[in-house]
MMTF fields as JSON, N, C-alpha, C and O atoms, coordinates in Angstrom:
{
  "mmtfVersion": "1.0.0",
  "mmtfProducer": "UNKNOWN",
  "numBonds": 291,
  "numAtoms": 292,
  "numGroups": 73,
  "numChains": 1,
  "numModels": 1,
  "chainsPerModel": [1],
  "groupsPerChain": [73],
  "chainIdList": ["A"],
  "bondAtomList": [4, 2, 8, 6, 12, 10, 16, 14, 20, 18, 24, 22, 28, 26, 32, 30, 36, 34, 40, 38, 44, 42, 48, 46, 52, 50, 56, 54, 60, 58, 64, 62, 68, 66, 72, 70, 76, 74, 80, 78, 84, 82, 88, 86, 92, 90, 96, 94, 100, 98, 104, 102, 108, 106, 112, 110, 116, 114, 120, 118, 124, 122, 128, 126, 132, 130, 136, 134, 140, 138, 144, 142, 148, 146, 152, 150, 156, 154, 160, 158, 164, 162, 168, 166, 172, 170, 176, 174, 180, 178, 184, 182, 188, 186, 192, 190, 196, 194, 200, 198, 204, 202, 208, 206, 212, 210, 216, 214, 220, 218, 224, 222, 228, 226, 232, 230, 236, 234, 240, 238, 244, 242, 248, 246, 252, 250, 256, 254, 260, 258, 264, 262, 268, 266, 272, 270, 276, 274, 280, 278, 284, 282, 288, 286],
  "bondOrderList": [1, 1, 1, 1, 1, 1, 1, 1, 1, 1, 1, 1, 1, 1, 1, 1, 1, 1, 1, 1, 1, 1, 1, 1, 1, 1, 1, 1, 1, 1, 1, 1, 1, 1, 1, 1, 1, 1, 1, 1, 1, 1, 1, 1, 1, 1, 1, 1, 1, 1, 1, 1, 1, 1, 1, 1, 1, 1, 1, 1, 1, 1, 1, 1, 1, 1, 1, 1, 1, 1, 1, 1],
  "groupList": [{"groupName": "UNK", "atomNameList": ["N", "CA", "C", "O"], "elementList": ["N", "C", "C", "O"], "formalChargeList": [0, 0, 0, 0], "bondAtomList": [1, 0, 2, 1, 3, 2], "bondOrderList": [1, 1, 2], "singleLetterCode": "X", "chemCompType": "L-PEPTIDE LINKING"}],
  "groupTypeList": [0, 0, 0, 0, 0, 0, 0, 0, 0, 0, 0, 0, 0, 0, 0, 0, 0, 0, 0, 0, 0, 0, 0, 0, 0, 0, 0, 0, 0, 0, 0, 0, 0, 0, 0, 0, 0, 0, 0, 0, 0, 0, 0, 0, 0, 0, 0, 0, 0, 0, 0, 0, 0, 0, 0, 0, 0, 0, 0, 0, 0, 0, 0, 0, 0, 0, 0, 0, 0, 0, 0, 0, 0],
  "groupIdList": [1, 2, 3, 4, 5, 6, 7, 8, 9, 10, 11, 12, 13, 14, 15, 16, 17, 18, 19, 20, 21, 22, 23, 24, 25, 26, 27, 28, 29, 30, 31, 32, 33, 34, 35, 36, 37, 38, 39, 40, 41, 42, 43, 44, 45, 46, 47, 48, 49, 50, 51, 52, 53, 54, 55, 56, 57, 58, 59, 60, 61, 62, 63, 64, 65, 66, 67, 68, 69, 70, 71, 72, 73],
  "secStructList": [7, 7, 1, 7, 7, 7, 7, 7, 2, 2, 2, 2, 2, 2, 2, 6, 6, 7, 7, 7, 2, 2, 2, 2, 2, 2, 2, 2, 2, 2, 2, 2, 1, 1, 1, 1, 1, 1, 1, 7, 2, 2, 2, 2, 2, 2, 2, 2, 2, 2, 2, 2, 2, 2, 2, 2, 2, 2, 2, 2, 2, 2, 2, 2, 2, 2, 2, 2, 2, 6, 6, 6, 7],
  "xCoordList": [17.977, 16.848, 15.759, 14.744, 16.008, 14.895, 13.595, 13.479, 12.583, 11.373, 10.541, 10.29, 10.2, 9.456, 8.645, 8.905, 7.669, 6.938, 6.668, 6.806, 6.425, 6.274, 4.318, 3.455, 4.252, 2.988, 3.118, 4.036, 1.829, 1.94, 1.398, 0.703, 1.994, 1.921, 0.083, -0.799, 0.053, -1.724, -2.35, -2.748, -2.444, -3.196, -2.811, -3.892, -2.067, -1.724, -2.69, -3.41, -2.904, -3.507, -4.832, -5.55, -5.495, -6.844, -7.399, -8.444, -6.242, -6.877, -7.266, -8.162, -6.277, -6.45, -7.273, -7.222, -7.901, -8.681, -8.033, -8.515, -6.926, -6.25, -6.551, -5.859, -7.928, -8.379, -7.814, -8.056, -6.975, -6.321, -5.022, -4.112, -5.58, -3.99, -2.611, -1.53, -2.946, -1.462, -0.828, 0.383, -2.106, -1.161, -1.191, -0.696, -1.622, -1.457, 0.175, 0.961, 0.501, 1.772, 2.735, 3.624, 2.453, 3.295, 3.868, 5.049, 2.592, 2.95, 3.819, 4.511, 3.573, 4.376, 6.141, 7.164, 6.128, 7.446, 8.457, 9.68, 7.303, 7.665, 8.208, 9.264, 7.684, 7.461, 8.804, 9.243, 9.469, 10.538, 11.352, 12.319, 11.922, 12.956, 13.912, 14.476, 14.234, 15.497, 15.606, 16.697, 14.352, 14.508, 13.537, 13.184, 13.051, 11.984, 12.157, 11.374, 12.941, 13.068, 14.494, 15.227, 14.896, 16.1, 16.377, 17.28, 15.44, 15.976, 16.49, 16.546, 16.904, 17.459, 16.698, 15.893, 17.273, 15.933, 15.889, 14.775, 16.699, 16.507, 15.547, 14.76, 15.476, 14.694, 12.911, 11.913, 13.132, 11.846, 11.331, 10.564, 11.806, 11.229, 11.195, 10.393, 11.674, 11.236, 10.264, 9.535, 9.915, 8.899, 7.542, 6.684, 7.545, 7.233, 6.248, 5.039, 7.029, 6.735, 5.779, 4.783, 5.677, 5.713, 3.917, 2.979, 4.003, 2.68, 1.657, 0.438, 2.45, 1.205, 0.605, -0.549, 2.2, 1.586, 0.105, -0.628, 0.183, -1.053, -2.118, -3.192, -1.925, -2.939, -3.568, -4.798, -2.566, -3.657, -4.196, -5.287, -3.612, -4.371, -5.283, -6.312, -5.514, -6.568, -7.804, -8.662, -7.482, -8.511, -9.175, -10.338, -8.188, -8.878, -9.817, -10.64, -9.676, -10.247, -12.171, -13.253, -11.608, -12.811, -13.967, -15.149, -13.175, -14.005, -14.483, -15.59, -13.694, -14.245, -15.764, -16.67, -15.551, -16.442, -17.728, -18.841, -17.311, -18.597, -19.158, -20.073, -18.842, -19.311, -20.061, -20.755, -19.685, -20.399, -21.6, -22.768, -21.552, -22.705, -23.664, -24.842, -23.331, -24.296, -24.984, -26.173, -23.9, -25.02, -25.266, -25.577, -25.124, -25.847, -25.329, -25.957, -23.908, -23.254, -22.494, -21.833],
  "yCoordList": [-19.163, -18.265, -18.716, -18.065, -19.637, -20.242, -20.872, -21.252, -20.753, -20.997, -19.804, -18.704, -20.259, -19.491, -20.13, -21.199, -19.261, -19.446, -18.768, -17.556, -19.332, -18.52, -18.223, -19.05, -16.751, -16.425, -15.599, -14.856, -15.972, -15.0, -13.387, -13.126, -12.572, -10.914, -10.703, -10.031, -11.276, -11.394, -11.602, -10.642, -13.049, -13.313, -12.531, -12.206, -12.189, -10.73, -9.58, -9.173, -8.989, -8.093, -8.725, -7.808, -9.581, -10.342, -10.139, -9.532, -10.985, -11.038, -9.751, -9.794, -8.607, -7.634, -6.462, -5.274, -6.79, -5.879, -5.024, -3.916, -5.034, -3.553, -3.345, -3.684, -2.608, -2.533, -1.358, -1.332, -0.476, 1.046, 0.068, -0.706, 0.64, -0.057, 0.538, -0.038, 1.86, 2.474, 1.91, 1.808, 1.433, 0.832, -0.347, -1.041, -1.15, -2.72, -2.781, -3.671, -1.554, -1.371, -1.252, -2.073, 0.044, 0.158, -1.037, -1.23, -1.781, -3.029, -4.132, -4.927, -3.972, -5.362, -4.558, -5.231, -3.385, -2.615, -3.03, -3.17, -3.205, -2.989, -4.247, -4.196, -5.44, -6.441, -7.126, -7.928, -6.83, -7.454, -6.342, -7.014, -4.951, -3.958, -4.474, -5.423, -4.34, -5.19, -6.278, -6.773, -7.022, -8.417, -8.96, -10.104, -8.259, -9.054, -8.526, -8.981, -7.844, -7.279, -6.558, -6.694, -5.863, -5.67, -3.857, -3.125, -3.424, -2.27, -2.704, -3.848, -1.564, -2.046, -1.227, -0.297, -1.933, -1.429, -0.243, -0.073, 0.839, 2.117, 2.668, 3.516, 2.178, 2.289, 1.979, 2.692, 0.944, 0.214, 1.261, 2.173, 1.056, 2.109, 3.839, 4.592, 4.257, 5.655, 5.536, 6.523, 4.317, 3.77, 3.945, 4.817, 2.985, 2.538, 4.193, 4.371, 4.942, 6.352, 7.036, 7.528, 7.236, 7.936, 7.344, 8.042, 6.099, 5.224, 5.437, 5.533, 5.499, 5.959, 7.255, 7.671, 8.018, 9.692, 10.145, 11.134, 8.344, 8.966, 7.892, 7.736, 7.268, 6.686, 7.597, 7.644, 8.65, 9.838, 10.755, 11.24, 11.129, 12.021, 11.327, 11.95, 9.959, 9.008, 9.661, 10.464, 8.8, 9.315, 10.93, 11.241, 11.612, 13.452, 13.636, 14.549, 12.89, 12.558, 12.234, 12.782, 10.908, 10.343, 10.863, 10.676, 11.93, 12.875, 14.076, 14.488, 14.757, 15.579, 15.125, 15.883, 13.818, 13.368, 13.013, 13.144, 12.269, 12.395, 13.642, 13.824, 14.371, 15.41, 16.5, 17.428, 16.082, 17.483, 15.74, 16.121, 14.68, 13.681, 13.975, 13.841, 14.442, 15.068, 16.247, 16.56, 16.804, 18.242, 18.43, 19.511, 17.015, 17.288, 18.252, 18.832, 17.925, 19.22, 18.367, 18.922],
  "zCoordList": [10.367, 10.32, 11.287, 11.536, 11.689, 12.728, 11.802, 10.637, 13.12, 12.037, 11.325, 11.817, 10.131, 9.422, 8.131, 7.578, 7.82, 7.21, 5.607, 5.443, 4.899, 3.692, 3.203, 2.908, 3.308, 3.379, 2.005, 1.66, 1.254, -0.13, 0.512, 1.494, -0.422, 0.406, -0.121, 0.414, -0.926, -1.774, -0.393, 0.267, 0.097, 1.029, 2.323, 2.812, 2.911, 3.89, 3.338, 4.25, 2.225, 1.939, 1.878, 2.278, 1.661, 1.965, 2.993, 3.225, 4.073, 4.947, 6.113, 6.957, 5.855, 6.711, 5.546, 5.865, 4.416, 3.904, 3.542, 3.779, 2.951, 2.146, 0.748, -0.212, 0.745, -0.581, -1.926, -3.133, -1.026, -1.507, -2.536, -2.24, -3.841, -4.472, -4.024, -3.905, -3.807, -3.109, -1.94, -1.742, -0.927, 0.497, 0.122, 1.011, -1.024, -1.104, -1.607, -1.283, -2.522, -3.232, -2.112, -1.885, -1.286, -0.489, 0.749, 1.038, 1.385, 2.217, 1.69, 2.327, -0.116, -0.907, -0.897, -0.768, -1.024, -0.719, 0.468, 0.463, 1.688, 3.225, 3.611, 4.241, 3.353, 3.422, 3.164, 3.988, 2.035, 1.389, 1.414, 1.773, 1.329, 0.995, 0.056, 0.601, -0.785, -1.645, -1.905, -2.188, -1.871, -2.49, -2.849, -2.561, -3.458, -4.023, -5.9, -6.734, -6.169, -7.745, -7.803, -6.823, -8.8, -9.302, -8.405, -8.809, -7.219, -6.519, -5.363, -4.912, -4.875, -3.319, -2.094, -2.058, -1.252, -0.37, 0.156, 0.651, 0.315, 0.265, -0.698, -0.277, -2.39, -3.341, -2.796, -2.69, -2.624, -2.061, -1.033, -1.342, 0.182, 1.449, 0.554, 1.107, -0.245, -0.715, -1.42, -1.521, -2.14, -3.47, -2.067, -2.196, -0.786, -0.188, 0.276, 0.133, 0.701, 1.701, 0.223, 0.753, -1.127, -1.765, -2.399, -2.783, -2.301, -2.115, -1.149, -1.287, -0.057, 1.439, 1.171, 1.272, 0.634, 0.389, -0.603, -0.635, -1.619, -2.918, -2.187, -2.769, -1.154, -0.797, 0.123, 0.152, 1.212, 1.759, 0.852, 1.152, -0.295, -1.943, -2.035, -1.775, -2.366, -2.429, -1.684, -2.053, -0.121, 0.868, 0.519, 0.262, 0.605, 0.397, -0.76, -0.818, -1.502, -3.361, -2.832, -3.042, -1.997, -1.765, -1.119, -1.407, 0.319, 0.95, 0.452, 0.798, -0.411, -1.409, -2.724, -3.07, -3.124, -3.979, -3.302, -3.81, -1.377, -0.722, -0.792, -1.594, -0.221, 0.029, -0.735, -0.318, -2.112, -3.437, -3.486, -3.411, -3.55, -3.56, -2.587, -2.916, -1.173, -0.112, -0.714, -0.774, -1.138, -1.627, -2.71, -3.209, -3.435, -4.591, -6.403, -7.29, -6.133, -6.975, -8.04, -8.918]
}
């Protein structure tokens, strides 16, 4: 395997600020595909795509709630 390193996926999400629980879920998906728990990694990468999807629902959530806070509603 050459060289490598073992980095916790926690501190990866630290350090690049992934505060969205959906893309923190989805990167811990990406990261490992099939080995990190009892799915396989086809499982994982669909788990993976289906996470990003409620993390852009997320975002739309957030711009909607700015926005009635601008005007007051």
């Amino acid at each position: 395997m050459g060289n490598s390193a073992y980095v916790d996926v926690y501190d990866i999400l630290l350090a690049f600020d992934v505060t969205c629980p959906a893309m923190q879920h989805a990167i811990k998906k990406m990261l490992a595909p099939g080995i990190r728990g009892s799915k396989d990694a086809t499982t994982d990468k669909q788990e993976a795509i289906l996470s990003i999807e409620r993390s852009i629902a997320i975002d739309g959530q957030k711009e909607v709630i700015e926005r009635l806070k601008k005007d007051n509603l």
